[in-house]
C-alpha positions as CSV (number, residue, x, y, z in Angstrom):
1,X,8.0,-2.9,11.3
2,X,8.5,-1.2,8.0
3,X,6.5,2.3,8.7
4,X,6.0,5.6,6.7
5,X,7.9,7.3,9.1
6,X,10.9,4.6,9.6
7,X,11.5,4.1,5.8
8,X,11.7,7.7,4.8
9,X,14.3,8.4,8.1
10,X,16.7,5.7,6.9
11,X,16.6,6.4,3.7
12,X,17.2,10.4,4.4
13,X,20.1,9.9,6.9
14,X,21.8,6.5,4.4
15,X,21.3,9.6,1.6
16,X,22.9,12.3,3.8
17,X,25.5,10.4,6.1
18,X,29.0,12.9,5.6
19,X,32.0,11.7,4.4
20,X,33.3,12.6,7.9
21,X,31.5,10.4,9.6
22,X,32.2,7.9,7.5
23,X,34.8,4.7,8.7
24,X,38.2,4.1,7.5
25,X,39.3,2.1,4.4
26,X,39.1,-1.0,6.2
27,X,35.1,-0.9,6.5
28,X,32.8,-1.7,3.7
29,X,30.0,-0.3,3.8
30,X,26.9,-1.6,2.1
31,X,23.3,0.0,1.4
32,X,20.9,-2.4,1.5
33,X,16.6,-2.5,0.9
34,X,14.6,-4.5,3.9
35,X,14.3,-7.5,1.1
36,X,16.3,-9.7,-0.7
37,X,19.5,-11.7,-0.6
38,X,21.3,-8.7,1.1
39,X,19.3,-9.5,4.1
40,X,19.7,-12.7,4.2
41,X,23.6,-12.0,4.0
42,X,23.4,-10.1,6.8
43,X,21.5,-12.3,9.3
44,X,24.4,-14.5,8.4
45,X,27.1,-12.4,8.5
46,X,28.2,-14.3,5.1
47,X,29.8,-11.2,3.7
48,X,31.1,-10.4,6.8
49,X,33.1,-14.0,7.1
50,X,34.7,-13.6,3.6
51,X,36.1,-10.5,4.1
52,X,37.9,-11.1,7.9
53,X,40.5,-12.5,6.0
54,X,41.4,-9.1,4.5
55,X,41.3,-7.2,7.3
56,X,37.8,-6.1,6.3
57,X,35.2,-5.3,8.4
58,X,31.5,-4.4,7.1
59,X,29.1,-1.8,8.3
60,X,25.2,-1.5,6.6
61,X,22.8,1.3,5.8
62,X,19.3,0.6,5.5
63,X,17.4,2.6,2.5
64,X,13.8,2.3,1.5
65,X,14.5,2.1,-2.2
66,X,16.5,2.6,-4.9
67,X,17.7,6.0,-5.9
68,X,18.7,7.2,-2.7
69,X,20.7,4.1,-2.1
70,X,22.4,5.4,-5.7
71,X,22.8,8.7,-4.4
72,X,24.8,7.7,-1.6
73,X,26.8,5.6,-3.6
74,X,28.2,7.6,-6.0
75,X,29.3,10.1,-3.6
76,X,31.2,7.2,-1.9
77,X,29.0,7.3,1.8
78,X,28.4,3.5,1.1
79,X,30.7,1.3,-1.2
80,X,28.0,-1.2,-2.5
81,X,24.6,-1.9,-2.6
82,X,21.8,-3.9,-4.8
83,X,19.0,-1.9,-6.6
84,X,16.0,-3.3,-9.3
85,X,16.7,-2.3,-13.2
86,X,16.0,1.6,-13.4
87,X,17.9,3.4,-10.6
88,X,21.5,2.7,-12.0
89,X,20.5,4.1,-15.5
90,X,19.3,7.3,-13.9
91,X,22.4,7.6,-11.5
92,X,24.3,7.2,-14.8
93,X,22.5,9.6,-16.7
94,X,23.1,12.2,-14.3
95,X,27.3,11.2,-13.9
96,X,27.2,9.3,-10.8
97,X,30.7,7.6,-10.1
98,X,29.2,3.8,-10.0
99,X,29.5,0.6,-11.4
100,X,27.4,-2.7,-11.9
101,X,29.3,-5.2,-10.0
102,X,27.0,-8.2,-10.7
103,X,23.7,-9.6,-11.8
104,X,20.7,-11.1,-10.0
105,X,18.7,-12.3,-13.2
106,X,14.9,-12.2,-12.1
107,X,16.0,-10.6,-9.3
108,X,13.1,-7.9,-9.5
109,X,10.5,-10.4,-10.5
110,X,7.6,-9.5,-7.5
111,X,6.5,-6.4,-8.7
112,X,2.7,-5.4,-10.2
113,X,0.4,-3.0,-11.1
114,X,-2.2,-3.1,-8.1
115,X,-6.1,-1.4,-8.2
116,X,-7.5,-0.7,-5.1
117,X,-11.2,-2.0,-3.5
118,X,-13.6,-1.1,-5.8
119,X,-11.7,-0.1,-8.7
120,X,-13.8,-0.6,-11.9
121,X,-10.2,-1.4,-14.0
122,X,-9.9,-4.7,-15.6
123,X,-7.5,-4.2,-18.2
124,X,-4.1,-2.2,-18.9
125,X,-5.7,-0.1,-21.6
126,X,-8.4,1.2,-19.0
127,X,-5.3,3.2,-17.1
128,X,-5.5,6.0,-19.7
129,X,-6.2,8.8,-18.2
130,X,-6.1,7.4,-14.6
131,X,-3.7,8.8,-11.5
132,X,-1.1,6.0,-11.4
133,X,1.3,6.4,-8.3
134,X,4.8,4.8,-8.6
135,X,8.7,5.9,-7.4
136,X,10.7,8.2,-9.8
137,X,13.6,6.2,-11.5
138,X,12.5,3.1,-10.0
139,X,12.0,-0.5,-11.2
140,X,8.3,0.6,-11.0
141,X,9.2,3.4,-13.2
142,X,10.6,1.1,-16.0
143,X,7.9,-1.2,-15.4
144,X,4.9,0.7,-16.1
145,X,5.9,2.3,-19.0
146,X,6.7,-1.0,-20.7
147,X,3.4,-2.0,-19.7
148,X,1.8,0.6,-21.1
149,X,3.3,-0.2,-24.2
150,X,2.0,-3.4,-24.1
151,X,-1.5,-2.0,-24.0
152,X,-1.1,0.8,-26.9
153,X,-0.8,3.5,-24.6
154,X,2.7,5.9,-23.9
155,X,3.6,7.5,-20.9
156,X,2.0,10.4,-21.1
157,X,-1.8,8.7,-21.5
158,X,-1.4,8.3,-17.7
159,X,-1.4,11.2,-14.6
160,X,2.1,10.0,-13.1
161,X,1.8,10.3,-9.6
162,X,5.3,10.6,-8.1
163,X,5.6,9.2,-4.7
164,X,7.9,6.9,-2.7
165,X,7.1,3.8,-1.5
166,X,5.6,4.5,1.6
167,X,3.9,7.7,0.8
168,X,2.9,5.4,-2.3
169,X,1.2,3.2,0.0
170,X,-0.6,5.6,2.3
171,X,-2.4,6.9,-0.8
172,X,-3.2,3.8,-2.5
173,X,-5.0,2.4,0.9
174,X,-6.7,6.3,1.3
175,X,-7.8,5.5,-2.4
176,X,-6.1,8.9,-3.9
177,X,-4.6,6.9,-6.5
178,X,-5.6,4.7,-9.3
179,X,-3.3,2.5,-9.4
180,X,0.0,1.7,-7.5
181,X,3.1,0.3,-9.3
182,X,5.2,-1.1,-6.8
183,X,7.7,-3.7,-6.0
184,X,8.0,-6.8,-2.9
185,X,7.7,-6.5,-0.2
186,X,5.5,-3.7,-0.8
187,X,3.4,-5.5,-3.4
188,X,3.0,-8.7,-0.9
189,X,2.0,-6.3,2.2
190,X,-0.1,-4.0,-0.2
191,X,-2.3,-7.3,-1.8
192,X,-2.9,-9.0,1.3
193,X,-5.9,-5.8,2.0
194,X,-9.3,-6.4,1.2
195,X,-10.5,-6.5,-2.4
196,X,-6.9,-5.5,-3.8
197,X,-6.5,-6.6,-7.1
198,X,-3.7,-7.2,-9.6
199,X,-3.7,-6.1,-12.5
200,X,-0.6,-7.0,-13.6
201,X,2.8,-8.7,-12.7
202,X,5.8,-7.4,-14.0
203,X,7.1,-10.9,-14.9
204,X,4.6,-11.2,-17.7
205,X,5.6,-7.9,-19.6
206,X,9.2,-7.6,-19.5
207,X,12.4,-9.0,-17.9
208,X,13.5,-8.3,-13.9
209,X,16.7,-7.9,-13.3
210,X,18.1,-6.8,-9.9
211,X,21.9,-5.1,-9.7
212,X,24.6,-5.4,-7.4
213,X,26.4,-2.1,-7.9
214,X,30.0,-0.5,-6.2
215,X,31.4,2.6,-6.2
216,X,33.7,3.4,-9.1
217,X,36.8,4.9,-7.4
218,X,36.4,1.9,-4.6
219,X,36.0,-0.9,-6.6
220,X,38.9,0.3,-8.4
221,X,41.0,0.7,-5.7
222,X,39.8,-2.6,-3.8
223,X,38.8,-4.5,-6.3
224,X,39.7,-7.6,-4.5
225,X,37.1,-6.9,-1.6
226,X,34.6,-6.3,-4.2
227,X,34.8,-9.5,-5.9
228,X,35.4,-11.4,-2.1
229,X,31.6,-9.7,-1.6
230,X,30.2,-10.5,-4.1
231,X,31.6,-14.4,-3.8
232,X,30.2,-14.3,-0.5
233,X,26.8,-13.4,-2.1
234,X,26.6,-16.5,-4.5
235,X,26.9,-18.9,-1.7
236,X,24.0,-17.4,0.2
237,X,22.1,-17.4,-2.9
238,X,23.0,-21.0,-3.8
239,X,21.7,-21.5,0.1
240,X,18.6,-18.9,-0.8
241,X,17.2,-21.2,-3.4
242,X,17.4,-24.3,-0.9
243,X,15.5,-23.1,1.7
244,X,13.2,-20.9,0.9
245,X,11.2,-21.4,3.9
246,X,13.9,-20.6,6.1
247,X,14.4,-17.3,4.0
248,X,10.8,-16.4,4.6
249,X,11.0,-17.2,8.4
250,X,14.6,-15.3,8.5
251,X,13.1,-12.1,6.0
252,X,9.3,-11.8,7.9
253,X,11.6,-11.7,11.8
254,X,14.0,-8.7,10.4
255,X,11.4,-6.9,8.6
256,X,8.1,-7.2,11.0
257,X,6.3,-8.2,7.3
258,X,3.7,-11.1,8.3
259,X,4.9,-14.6,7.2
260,X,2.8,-15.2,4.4
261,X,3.6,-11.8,2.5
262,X,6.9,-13.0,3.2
263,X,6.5,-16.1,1.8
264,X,4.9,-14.7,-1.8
265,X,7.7,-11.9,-1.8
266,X,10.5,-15.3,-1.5
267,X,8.3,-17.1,-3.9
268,X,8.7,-14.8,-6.9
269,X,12.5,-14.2,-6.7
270,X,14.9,-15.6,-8.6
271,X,18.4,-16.3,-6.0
272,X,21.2,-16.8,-8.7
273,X,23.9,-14.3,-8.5
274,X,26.2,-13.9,-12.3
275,X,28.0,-11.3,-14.0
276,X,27.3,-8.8,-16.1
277,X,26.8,-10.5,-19.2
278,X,26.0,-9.9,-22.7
279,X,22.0,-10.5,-22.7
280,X,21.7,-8.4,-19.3
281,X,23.9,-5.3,-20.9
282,X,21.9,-5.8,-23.6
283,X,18.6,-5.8,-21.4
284,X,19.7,-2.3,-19.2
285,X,20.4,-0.5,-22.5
286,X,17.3,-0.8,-23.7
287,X,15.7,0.6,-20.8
288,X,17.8,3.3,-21.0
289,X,17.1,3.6,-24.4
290,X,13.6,3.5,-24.1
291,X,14.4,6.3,-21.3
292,X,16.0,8.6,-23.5
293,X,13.3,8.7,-26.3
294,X,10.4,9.5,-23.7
295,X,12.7,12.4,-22.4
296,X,13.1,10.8,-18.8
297,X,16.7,11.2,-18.7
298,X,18.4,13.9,-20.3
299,X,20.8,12.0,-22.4
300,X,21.6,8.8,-24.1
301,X,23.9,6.5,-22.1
302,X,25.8,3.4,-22.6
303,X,25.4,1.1,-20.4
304,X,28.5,-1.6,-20.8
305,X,31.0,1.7,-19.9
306,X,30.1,0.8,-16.3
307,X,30.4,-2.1,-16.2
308,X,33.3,-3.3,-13.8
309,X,35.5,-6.1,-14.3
310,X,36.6,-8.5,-11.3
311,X,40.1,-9.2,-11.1
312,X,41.2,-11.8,-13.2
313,X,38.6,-11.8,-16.2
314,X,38.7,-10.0,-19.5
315,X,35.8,-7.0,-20.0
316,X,33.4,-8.4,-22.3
317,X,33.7,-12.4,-21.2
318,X,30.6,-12.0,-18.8
């Protein structure tokens, strides 16, 4: 069952593990999210089967969101992992050794704005002024400031209130919040109590991507157990948008989330795995434009000079 306590224990010890303790060359080791296509990979070992073949075994380390999955990434605890749009432009920001390995287009598409029981809010423009809880240098992060902008308002015509997902949670249902910003499965636990509303989803202000990112140093070094990876990850979504039922089923037993939360959370997403083209550079860099002019991170990045290249295609044909 995902809990407070659970989530915030794996993400601290997937954040801390030591390089000592971590396995030889011929392990690779993935940071994954309790959602999504990861997941699904590993109930079926799919990543698991395309790398035997090279001698590769694969070990996994649970996070509860984003940035701390990044963290551990670019100091090379974990080799690969999948995070929603805003985490990779703050680990770059702040010179972390990664790369985006892939795409899931859509991938971050079950996210929303939610008003608790009772909350008197029935537009975007009616959040000025009000205590707005969402993670720091998350998707939710990205998201409500572009929705803000929808509505006329900046950044700083809300109260940010800075909290993790599950700390997020436990003061949105203790009504210390306003409003919560916050992602699936979160989002499909969080509307399923009593007189929760939404005011918004994040697929009707701006695009929601998803990112399959590697460490630099390993993907360099291996880059043909990067692209085997993320090969693996293409079939399961291919098999993903087939059977979504059975992903539901599959998601709701590893993650102790009741069915039919499950079931909107697999609704929403988009399973299609592609590279890192043109329009999704384009798409991260103006986040992290739109970043840098609000003075959330401390300098202006380019995106497409992380962007890695699997072996046999030329940088820039994505």
């Amino acid at each position: 069952m995902l809990t407070r306590r659970s989530l915030l224990a794996t993400a601290l010890v997937g954040a801390a593990l030591p390089h000592a303790a971590r396995a030889a060359d011929t392990t690779f080791r993935i940071g994954y999210q309790k959602n999504g296509i990861l997941v699904v990979a590993k109930e079926q070992g799919a990543i698991e089967a395309k790398l035997k073949p090279l001698g590769v075994t694969v070990s996994w380390v649970e996070f509860s969101f984003g940035p701390p999955l990044l963290e551990a990434l670019g100091l090379n605890s974990i080799a690969f992992g999948q995070t929603g749009d805003a985490p990779p432009i703050f680990a770059q920001a702040a010179g972390s050794n990664l790369v985006y390995a892939a795409a899931q287009p859509g991938g971050g598409s079950g996210s929303a704005i939610l008003l608790p029981n009772g909350s008197p809010i029935r537009t975007l423009a009616e959040l000025k002024g009000k205590r707005v809880a969402f993670a720091k240098g998350s998707s939710a992060h990205n998201f409500i400031i572009a929705a803000l902008e929808s509505a006329g308002l900046t950044y700083k015509d809300i109260e940010p209130v800075i909290l993790a997902p599950a700390d997020g949670a436990a003061a949105f249902a203790r009504g210390a919040v306003d409003a919560w910003t916050v992602w699936d499965p979160y989002f499909a636990i969080a509307e399923r109590g009593e007189g929760v509303r939404v005011l918004v989803q994040a697929s009707d202000i701006i695009p929601t991507n998803n990112f399959f990112l590697a460490n630099k140093t390993y993907a360099q070094a291996n880059p043909a157990i990067v692209a085997a990876a993320i090969e693996a990850l293409s079939e399961v979504a291919v098999w993903c948008e087939a059977n979504r039922s059975k992903v539901a089923f599959s998601l709701s037993k590893v993650t102790g989330v009741p069915l039919d939360a499950t079931e909107r959370t697999v609704g929403r997403i988009r399973y299609t795995i592609a590279p890192m083209n043109a329009g999704v550079v384009a798409e991260q860099q103006r986040i992290a434009d739109r970043f840098h002019a609000l003075g959330v991170i401390p300098r202006p990045i380019r995106v497409a000079d992380i962007v890695w290249t699997p072996p046999g295609e030329t940088p820039g044909n994505g």
